[in-house]
N, C-alpha and C positions, 0 to 999 in steps of 0.2 A: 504494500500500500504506500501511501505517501513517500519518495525519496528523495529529498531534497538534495541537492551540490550544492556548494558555496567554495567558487573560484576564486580565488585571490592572488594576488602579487604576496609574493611569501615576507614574511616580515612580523606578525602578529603571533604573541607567544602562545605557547598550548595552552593553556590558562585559558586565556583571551579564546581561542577556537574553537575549545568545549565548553567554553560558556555560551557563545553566540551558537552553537549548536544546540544548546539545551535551550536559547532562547526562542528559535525557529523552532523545533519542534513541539514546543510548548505553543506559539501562535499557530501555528497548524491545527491541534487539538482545540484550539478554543475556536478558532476561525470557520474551519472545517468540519469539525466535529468526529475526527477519527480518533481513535484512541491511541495513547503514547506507544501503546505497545505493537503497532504497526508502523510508528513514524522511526524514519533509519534518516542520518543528514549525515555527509560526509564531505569533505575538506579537501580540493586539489590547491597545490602552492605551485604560484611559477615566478619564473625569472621576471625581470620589468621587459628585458629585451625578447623572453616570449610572449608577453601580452595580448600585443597587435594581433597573434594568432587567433589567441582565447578571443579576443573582440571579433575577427572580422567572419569567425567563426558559430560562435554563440549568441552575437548579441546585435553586431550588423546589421539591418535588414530583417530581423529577424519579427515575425507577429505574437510569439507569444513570450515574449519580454516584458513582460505589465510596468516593469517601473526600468524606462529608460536612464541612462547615465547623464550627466550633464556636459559630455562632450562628444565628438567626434572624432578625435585625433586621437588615436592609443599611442601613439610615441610621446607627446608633449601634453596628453590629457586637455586636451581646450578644445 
């Protein structure tokens, strides 16, 4: 059921990771209404200079991106 990813530029500590994990999964259950014990969220880290990928990849063009980024540019983020 529910599987969340949450891609990031690697930098944020494991602390920080499995917290923002326990937090998404937790709005899933309230938002959603699935139970936690169906919700799995897991964590890919990349480089800054793979990003552009992750973006033009994932999020580009893409329709079911519900809450777009505030830029354009995956190298310079603007």
């Amino acid at each position: 059921m529910p599987h969340v990813v949450i891609k990031t530029i690697s930098g944020p500590s494991e602390k920080q990771l499995q917290e923002a994990a326990e937090q998404i999964a937790a709005i899933v259950n309230k938002t959603m209404g699935k139970p936690e014990k169906y919700i799995s969220v897991s964590v890919e880290e990349y480089s800054f200079s793979d990003w552009e990928g992750v973006y033009n990849d994932c999020v580009k063009d893409k329709d079911n991106v519900y809450v777009k980024p505030g830029y354009t540019d995956p190298k310079t983020f603007q």
